[in-house]
Structure formats: C-alpha cells, structure tokens
C-alpha positions as CSV (number, residue, x, y, z in Angstrom):
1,X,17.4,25.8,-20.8
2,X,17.1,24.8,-17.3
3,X,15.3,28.1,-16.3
4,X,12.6,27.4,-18.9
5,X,12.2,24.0,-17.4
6,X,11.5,25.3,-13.8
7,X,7.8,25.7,-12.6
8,X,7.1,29.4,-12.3
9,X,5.5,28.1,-9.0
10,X,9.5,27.6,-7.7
11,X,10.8,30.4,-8.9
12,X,11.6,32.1,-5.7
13,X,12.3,29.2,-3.9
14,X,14.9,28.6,-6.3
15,X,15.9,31.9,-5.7
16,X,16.2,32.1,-2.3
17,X,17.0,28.4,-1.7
18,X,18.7,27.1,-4.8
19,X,17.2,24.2,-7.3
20,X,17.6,21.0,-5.2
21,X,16.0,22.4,-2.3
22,X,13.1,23.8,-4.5
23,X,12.7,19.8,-6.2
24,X,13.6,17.7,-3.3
25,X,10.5,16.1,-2.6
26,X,9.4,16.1,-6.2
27,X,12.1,14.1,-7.4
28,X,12.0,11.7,-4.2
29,X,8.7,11.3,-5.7
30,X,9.4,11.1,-8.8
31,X,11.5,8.2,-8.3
32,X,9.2,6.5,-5.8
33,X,6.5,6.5,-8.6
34,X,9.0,5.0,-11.5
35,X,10.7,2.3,-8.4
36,X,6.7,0.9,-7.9
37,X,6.0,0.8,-11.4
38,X,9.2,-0.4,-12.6
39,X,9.0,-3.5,-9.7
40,X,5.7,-4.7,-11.3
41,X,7.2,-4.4,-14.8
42,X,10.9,-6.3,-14.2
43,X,8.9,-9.5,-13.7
44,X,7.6,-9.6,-17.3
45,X,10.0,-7.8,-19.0
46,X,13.2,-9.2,-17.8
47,X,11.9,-12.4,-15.7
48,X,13.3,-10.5,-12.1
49,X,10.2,-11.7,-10.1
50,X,10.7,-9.5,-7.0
51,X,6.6,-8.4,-7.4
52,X,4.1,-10.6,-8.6
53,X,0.2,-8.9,-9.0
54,X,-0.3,-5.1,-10.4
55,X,-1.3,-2.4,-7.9
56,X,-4.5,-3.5,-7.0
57,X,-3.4,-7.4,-5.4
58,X,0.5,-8.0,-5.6
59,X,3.2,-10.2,-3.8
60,X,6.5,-9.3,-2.7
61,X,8.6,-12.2,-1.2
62,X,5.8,-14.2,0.0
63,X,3.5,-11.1,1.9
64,X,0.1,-10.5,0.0
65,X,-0.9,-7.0,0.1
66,X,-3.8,-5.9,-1.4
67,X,-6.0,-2.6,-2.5
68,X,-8.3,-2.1,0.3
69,X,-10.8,-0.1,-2.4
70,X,-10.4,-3.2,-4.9
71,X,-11.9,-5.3,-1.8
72,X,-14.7,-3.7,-0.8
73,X,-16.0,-3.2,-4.7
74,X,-15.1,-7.4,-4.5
75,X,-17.4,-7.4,-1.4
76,X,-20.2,-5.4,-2.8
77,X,-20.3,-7.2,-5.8
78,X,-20.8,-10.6,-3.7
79,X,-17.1,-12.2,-3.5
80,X,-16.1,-11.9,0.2
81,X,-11.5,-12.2,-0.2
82,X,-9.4,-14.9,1.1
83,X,-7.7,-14.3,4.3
84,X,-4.5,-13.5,2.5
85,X,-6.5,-10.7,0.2
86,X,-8.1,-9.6,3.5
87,X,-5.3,-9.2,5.6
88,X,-3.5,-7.8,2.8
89,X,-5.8,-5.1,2.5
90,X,-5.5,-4.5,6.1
91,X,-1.9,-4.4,6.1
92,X,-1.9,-1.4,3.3
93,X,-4.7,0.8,4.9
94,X,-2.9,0.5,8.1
95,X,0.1,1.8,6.3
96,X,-1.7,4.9,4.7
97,X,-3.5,5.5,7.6
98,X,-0.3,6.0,9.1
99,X,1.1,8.0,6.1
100,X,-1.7,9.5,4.8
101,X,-4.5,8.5,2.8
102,X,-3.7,10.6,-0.4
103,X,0.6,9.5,-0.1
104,X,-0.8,6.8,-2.7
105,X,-1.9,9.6,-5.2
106,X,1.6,11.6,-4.5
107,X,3.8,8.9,-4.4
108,X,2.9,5.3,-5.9
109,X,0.4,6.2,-9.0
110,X,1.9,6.5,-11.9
111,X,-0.8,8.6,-13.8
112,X,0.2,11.4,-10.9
113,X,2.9,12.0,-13.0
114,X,0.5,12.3,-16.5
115,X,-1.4,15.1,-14.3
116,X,1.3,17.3,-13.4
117,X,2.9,17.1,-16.7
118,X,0.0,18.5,-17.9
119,X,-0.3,21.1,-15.1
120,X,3.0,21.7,-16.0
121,X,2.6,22.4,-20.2
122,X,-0.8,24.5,-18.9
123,X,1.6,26.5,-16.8
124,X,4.5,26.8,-19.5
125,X,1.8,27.3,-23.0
126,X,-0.1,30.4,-20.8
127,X,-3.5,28.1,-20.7
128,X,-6.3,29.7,-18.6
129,X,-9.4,28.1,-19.5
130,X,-10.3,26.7,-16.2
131,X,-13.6,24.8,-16.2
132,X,-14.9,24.4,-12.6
133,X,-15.7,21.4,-11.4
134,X,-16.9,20.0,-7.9
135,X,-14.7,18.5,-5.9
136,X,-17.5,16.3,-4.4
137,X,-18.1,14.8,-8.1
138,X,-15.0,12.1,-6.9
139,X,-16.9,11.4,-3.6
140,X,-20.4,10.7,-6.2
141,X,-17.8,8.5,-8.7
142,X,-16.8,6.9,-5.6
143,X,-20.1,5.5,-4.5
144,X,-21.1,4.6,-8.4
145,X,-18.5,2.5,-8.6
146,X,-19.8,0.5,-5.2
147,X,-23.2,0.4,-6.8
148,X,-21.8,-0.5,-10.4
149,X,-20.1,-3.7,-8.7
150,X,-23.1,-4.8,-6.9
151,X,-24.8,-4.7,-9.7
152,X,-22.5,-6.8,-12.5
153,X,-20.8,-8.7,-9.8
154,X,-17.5,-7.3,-10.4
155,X,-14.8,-4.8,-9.4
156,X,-16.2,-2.3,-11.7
157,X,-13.8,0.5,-11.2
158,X,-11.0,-2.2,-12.2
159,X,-12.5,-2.0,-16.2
160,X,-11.4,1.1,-16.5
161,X,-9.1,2.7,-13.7
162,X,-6.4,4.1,-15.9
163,X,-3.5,3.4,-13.0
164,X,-4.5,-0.6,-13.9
165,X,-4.5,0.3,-17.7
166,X,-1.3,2.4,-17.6
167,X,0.5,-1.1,-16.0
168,X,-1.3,-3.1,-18.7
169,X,0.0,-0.6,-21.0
170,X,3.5,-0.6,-20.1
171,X,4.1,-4.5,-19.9
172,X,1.9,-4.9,-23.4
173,X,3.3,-2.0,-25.3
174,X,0.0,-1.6,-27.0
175,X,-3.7,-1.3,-26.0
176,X,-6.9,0.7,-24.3
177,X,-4.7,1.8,-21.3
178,X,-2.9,4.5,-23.6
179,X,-6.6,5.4,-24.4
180,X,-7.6,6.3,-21.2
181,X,-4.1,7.7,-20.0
182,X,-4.3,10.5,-23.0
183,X,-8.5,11.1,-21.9
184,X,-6.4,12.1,-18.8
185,X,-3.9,14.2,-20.3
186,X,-5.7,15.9,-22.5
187,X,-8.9,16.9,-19.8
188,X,-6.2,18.1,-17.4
189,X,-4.3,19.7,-20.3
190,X,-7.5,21.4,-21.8
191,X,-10.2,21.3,-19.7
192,X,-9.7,21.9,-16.0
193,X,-6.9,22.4,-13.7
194,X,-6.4,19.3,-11.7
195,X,-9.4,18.0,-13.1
196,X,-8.8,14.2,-12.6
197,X,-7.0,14.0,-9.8
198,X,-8.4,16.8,-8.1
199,X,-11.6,16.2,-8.8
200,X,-12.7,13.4,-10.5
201,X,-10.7,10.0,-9.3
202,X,-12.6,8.3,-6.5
203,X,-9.3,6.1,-5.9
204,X,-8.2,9.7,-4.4
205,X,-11.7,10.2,-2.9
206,X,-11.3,6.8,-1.3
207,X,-7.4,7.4,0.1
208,X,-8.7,10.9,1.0
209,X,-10.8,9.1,3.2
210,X,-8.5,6.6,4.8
211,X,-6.4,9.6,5.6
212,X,-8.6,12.1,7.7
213,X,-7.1,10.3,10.7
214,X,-3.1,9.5,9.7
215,X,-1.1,10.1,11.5
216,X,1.8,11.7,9.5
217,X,1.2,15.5,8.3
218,X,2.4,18.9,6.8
219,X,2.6,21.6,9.3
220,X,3.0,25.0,8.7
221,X,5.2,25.3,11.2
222,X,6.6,28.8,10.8
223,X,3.7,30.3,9.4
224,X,4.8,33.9,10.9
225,X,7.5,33.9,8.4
226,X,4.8,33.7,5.5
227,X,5.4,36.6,2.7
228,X,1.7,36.1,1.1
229,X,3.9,35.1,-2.1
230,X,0.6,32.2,-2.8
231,X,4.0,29.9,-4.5
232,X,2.5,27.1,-1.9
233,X,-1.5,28.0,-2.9
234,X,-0.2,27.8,-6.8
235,X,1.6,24.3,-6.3
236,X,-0.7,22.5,-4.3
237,X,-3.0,20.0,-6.0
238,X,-5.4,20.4,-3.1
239,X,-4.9,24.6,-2.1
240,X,-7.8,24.7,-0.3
241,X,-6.6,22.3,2.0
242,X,-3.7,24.6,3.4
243,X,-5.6,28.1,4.5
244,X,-6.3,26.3,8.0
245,X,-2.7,25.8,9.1
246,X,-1.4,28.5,7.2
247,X,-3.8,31.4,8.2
248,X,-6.1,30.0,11.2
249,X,-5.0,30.3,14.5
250,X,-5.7,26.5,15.7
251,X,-3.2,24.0,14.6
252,X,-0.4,24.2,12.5
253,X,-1.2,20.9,11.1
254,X,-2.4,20.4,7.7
255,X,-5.7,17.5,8.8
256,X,-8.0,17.5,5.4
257,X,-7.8,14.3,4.1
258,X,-7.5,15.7,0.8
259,X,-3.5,16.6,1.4
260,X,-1.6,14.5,-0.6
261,X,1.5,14.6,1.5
262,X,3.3,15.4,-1.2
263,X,5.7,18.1,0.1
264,X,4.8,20.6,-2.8
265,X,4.5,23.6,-0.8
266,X,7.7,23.0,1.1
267,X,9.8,23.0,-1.7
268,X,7.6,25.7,-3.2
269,X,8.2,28.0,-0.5
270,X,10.8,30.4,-0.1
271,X,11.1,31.2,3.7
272,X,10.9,27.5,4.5
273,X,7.3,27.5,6.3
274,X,6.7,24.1,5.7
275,X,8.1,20.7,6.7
276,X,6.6,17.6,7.5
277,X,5.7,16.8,11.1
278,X,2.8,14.4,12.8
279,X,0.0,14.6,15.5
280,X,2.0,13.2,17.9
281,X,5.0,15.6,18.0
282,X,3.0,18.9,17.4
283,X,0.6,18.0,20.4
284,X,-2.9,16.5,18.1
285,X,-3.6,13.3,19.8
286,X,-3.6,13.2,23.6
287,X,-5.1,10.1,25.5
288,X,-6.5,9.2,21.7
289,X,-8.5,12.2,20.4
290,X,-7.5,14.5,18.4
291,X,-6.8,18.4,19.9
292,X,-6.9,20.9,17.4
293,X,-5.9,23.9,19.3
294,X,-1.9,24.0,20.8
295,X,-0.6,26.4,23.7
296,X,1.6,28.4,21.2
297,X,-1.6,29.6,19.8
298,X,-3.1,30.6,22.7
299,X,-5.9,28.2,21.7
300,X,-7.6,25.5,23.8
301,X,-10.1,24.4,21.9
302,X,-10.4,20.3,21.7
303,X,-12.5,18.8,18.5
C-alpha cells in the first residue's frame, strides 16, 4: 500500500536512500503549512488566541506583520497603512528576502498542498493532457490586480485569492472559499500541470520577485555525481529553474526567483546532488554584488 502511495518521481531515491530521506523536506513542509493554518484557526475554533488576523495582516503576541503584496494593492487603491501595517510588511519581505521569495508558496500556503495533490492523482491516474500555458500570464495577473485596486479602491486580489478563502473556509465550514479551492483542483487536476501555481497565481509572481535577491538557496552542489535520471526535473514545480546550476558551468546556485525552496529535488534525487546552501557560503556576494562564476568552475565571470 505504501508503494502505491509513493511519487513515481521518488522512486529511486527511495531506493537508493530509503523513504524518510526521499520525504524529508516534504513532510517538514507539510507540517509547516498545517502549523500556519492551524494557528489562525485555534483562535476561533477553540478560543487559544496565539494569532489574531488571517495571512494577509495577523498578530502574534503583540508584533503586527503584514502581506507586503496586500499593502501595495492598499496603496494603489488610495489607502496609504498605519505604521504598524507598514512595518509589518517590512518585517515579512525582509524575512523572505532572506529565505526566498517563493518559501511562502512551498511552505506557508495552504492551497500548495491542493496543487500537489492534484499533481499527485495526475501522476497516479496516467493523465497527460498538458495544456501549455505561459509562465508570464502570473506576471500579467499580477499587474491586473494593481490596476483592479486603483480602480475600485480596494485590495482587489483579496475578493478572490483562494489562500484567504481557504482560511475563511476552514473557520466557517461552509462558503465560496471551497468554490474557488475545487476551480484550483480541478484546472491542475484536468487542465495543466502546475497550472495555478506555476503559472497563474500572481501571489507566486509577486514572492518570485521578492526573491531574485535572497539570500538562502539550492545548490547543486555535486552536480558531477548527476545520472541524467530527470527525478529532480519531474518533481520540481519550477524545472526550468534548475538546468543553470545543474548543467551550466557558472554557479552551483539555484538564483531564479521562481525556486520555491522547497527541497523537492533533494529528496527526489538519488545520488544526493542537492542540499541547501546560500550566496554567502558558496562565494555569490562579495563586497555586495552578486558573482556568478566560482573558482571551482574555472569561471570568473561577475554579473
């Protein structure tokens, strides 16, 4: 039964590595995604008030934080924030910009784990029908929902971003959230692989963005070892975000902003290629810019 349940994707890594060390950071991530949720949720359900808010402007223990992308649609639609919202924002961009942009998508979202339970059922019923979408169409969803909010004078996105339904959802029992969290399934399911996430979210487009810079990345750091297997190309939500490191000559560094940081392709691969390193130890900031070349590689090129 257990077999059946395992991702053809790990199948070697389980093989080679055993099954915790093929799940590791997919369960860490799991259980990351359930702790957010469940802290916004204890509050209303059982009166435990350690989070106050939802994910887009929350308190915990008396320190606002707030979604820098629920801001600026705030800003553009003509409400400058408090202080507290402001700095809040701050707080949490600085955070992912350390992290990574995209660690919100991989780690904290909750409808992350809708999305690869569908990738998952595509994967297990044999379902190939792959629409192609654009990967840009998030950045263009992105900038409508700036333009939407200047328009109406409100934080458009917020009427219908399924992460703020799903919350709504869960505390309610009932309502428009499950709506929009099926519309998800079922176009990921059906439709496209990765289609929402991947390709259609602009909270992903916007955290992609935060993240070209952060400081915290996947490296392929033994990329000489790599069989050509394609278990980490198959995993990843973003694959064409890992041919740089993995077959370039430059830096070993994954640096698109689109990596999720979600550790898929190191407990996806077999020989153990991956592992998660920064700029700072592998050599990619010096004096505050960023190098993109390192002396192992024979490579001296500066970006």
């Amino acid at each position: 039964m257990i077999g059946w349940l395992i991702s053809d994707n790990r199948r070697l890594s389980v093989a080679e590595r055993g099954l915790w060390r093929s799940h590791k950071f997919w369960l860490l991530r799991r259980i990351s995604q359930v702790s957010v949720l469940g802290l916004f949720v204890l509050g209303p359900w059982f009166g435990i008030w350690i989070v106050r808010g939802n994910f887009g402007a929350s308190d915990i223990f008396g320190l606002h934080l707030a979604d820098p992308y629920v801001v600026l649609q705030g800003i553009a639609g003509g409400a400058w924030p408090a202080w507290p919202a402001l700095t809040g924002a701050l707080i949490v961009a600085a955070a992912y910009f350390l992290l990574g942009g995209r660690v919100y998508c991989a780690w904290v979202c909750p409808v992350n784990v809708v999305t690869d339970t569908a990738y998952w059922l595509r994967e297990k019923s044999g379902l190939t029908r792959d629409r192609k979408l654009d990967r840009r169409a998030r950045l263009m969803i992105l900038a409508a929902t700036f333009v939407a909010s200047a328009v109406t004078g409100t934080v458009a996105w917020e009427f219908v971003n399924p992460v703020s339904l799903l919350q709504r959802a869960f505390i309610s029992g009932i309502g428009f959230g499950w709506v929009i969290i099926l519309a998800v399934f079922l176009v990921d399911l059906f439709v496209a692989r990765r289609a929402w996430c991947s390709h259609l979210c602009p909270v992903g487009a916007f955290w992609s963005i935060i993240g070209r810079g952060s400081v915290v990345r996947v490296s392929a750091k033994r990329r000489e070892a790599c069989t050509d297997c394609g278990a980490c190309f198959n995993i990843c939500p973003e694959p064409h975000v890992i041919t740089p490191a993995l077959k370039g000559t430059g830096t070993r560094l994954i640096l698109s902003g689109d990596c999720q940081n979600c550790g898929g392709c190191i407990d996806a691969c077999p020989v153990s290629v991956f592992e998660f390193s920064s700029r700072l130890s592998e050599g990619e900031w010096v004096g505050g810019a960023s190098v993109t070349g390192q002396k192992r590689d024979g490579v001296g090129s500066s970006a």
